[in-house]
N, C-alpha and C positions, 0 to 999 in steps of 0.2 A: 744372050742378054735378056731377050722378052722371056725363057722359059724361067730363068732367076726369078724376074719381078715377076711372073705367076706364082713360083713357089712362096717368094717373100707374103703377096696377097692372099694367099691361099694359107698360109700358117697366119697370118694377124685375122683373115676371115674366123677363121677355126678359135682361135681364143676368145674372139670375140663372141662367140655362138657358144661357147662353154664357161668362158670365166666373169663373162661381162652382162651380156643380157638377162643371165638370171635374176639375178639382185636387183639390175634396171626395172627387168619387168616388175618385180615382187614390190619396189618402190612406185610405179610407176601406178601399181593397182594399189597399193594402200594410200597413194592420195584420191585415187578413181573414189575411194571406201570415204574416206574424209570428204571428200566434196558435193559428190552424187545429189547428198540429200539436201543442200541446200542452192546446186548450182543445177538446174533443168538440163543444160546443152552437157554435161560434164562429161556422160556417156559416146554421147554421138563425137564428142571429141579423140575419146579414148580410140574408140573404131577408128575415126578417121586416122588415126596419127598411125594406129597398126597395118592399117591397111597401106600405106607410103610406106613405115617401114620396111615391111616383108618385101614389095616390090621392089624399093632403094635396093635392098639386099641381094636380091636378083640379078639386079644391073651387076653388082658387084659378082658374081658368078657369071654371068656370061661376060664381064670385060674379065676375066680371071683366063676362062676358055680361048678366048681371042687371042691373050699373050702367051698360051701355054700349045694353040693351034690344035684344038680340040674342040671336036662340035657336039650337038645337044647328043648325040646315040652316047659320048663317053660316057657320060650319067644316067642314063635310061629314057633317055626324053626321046622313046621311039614305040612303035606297036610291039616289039616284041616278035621272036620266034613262031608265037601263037595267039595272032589276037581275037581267033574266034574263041578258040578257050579260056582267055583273058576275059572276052566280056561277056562270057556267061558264068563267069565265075563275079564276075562284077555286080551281073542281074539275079544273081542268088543274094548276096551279100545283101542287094538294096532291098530285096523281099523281107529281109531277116532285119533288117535297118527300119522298114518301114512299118514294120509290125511293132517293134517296139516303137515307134514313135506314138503310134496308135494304142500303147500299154501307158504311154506315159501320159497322153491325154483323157482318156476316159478310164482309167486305174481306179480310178475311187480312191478314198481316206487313206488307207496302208500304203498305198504307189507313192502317195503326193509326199506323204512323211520322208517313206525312204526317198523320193526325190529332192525333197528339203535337207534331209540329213550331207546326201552328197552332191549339192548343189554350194555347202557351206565355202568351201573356199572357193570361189568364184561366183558368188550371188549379186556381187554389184556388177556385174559383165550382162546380168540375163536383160534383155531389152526389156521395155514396156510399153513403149508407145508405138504407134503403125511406121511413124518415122523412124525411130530406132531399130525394129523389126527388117524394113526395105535394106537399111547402110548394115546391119548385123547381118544380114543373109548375103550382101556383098562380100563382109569382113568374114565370113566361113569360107566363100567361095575361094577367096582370097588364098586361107590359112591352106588349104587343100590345096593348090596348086605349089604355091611357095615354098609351105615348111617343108613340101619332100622335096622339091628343088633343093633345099639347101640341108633337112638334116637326113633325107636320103641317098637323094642324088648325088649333090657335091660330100655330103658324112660319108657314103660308102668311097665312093672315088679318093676321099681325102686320106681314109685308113690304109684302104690300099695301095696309095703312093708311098706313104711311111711305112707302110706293114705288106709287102709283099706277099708274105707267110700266113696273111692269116686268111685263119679258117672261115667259113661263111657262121658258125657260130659266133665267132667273135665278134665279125658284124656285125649282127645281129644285138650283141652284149653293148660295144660303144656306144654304136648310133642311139640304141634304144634308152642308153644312160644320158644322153647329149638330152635328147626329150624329154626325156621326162625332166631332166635340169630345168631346160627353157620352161616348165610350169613351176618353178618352184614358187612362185606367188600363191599359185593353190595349196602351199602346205606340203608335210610328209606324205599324206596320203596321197594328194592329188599327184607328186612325184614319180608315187610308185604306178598307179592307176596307167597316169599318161605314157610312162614305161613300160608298160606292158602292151599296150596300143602300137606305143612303138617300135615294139619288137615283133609284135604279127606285123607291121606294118613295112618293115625290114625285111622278114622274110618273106613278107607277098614280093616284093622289089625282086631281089633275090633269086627266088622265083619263079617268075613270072618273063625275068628279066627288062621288063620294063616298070618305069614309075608311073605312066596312066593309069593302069588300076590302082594303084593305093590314091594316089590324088581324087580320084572318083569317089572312091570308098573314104576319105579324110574329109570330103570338103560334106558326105553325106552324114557321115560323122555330126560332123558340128553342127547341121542345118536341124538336126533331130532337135536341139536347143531351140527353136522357133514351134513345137510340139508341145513343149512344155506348159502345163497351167500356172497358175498363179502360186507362188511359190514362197509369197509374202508370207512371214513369220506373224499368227494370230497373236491379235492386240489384247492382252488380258483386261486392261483398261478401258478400252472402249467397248467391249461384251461387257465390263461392269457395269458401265455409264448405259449401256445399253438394256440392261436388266433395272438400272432401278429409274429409267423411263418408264418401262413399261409398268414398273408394281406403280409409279405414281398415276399412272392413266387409271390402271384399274381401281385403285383408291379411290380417286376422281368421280369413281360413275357411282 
């Protein structure tokens, strides 16, 4: 009976994480977009609400586990066969993570462009204030533990209950289409981008056989976003208002 209501939980989880959150989220950030500029808290609200989210979500994978009598190793919530080579494989990653973080702040003009170019569908998420910045660096930490909980961990476990047969490619192909979904607020591009993440991200899983390094490597992922400069789209108008300051000062003397 409890292995039923896991299955039942476990197929309405899965719909939910493919047919439903996308749209929510996509809605969820275009009021983020409509409010932001006139509502201060709008942001820190946004975080907070994702951050309860993902972990709500959680809860609902480990009571899933509980009724189906299955502990954290089913989904890789374990060191793995090799966790020395796991976390040197982790500490390359963060060297190659950290460098470009250090690309994205001191890049000069050409970086910042191309970072504005693909910052576009999600530029109302980047913090700005030290407050925002603190709850934002929770809310990656967050995304990093979770999303592979739920579109690694329970995504691979969940295919391979219905798909005995498949391949570790195909893995790789669902899970990583499931992700890139859950962004679709960012856009076709951001879809594909975050799919692509997803699927190294699949394969490290995979792998590695455990979900700690990808959670390490995800949650560094997004913290790189707290790297970023100012990102604000230049004011045509106020450089104008700002130049014909200045010819009136020099007229002036």
């Amino acid at each position: 009976m409890t292995g039923a209501i896991a299955a039942i939980l476990a197929t309405a989880l899965a719909v939910v994480l493919v047919l439903v959150q996308p749209w929510a989220g996509r809605r969820r950030y275009r009021r983020l977009v409509d409010t932001v500029a006139v509502d201060p808290g709008a942001r820190l609200r946004h975080y907070r609400r994702g951050i309860i989210g993902e972990w709500a979500t959680v809860v609902v994978v480990a009571i899933i586990g509980l009724l189906a009598r299955r502990g954290p190793s089913s989904i890789g919530l374990h060191a793995g066969p090799h966790p020395r080579s796991n976390a040197a494989l982790v500490a390359e990653v963060a060297v190659v993570l950290g460098l470009s973080a250090l690309l994205f702040r001191f890049g000069g003009r050409g970086i910042r462009e191309a970072l504005r170019r693909q910052a576009r569908g999600f530029e109302a998420l980047l913090p700005k204030s030290r407050r925002e910045r603190q709850v934002f660096a929770l809310l990656a930490v967050t995304a990093g533990i979770c999303e592979e909980l739920l579109l690694r961990g329970f995504g691979i476990a969940y295919v391979h209950w219905l798909w005995p047969g498949a391949t570790r490619l195909w893995l790789v192909v669902i899970t990583a289409a499931a992700f890139g979904l859950v962004h679709l607020y960012q856009g076709p591009r951001g879809v594909v981008l975050t799919g692509l993440v997803g699927a190294y991200l699949a394969w490290l899983v995979l792998s590695t056989g455990s979900l700690l390094p990808a959670m390490v490597i995800h949650a560094l992922l997004d913290l790189r976003i707290l790297a970023l400069p100012d990102l604000s789209p230049p004011n045509p108008e106020a450089d104008g208002s700002a130049a014909e300051s200045a010819a009136e000062r020099y007229r002036a003397r």
